[in-house]
C-alpha positions in Angstrom: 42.2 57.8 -30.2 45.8 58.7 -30.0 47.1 58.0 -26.4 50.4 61.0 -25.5 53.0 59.2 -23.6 54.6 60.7 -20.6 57.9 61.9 -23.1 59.5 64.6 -24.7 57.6 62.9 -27.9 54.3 63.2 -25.9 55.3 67.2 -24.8 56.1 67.6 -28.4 52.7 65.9 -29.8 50.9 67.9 -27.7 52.2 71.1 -28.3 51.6 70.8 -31.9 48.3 69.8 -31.3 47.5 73.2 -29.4 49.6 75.3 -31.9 47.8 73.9 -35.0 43.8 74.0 -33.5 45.3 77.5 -33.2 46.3 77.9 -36.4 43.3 76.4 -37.7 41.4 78.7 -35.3 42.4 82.0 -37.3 42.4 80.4 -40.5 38.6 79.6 -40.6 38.0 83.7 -39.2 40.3 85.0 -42.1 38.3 82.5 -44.7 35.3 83.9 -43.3 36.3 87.5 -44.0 38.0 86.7 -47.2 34.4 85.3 -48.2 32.1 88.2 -46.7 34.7 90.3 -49.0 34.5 87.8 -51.9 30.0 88.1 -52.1 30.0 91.9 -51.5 32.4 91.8 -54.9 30.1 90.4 -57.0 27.6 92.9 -55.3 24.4 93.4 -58.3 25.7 90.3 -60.2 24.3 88.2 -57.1 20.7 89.6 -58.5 18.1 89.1 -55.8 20.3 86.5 -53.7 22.8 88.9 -52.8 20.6 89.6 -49.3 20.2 85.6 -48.3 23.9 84.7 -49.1 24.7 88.0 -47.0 22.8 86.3 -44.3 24.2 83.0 -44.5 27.5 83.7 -44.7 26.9 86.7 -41.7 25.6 83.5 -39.9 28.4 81.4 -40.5 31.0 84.0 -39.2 28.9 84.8 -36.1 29.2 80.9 -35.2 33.0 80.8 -36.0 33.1 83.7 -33.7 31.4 82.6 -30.9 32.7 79.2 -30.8 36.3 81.2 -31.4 36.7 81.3 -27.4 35.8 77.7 -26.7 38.8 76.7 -29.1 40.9 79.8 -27.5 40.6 77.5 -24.4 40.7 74.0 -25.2 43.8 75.4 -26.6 45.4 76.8 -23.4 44.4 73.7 -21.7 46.1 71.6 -24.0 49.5 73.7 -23.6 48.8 73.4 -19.8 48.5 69.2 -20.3 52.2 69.3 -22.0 53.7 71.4 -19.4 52.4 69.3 -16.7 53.9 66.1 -19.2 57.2 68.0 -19.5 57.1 68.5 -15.7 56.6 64.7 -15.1 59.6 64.0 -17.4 61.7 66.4 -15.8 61.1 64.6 -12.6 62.0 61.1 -14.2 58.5 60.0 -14.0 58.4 59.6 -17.8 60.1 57.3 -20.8 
């Protein structure tokens, strides 16, 4: 497990973090929607499975959304972390 040291390194580390499970966070919705779009394209050619993968991929979405806020927070804690880090440093607490 990485350790963030009390530093401008550790402020920056962690601020990246946050800003790239953020990042993440809307890439996996917009994949999700680019793939609901993608199976309603091949609409008849799907045959009988065109209902089930609708289903699956419905499914799939509706978790992404709902675990959407969890990652919306762990997010904002994680920006809340470095400025408490970047307040320590500014006090000279830090390397």
């Amino acid at each position: 497990m990485a350790k963030y040291g009390i530093s401008n390194e550790g402020v920056q580390s962690l601020n990246q973090l946050a800003s790239d499970m953020s990042k993440l966070n809307d890439d996996i919705e917009k994949a999700g929607k680019t793939l609901k779009s993608t199976v309603s394209g091949y609409g008849d050619g799907l045959g009988i499975y065109e209902e089930q993968i609708n289903e699956l991929v419905d499914s799939v979405n509706a978790a992404q959304e709902s675990g959407r806020e969890s990652v919306e927070q762990l997010t904002a804690s994680i920006k809340k972390l470095a400025q408490n880090v970047q307040d320590l440093v500014s006090a000279g607490l830090g390397s």
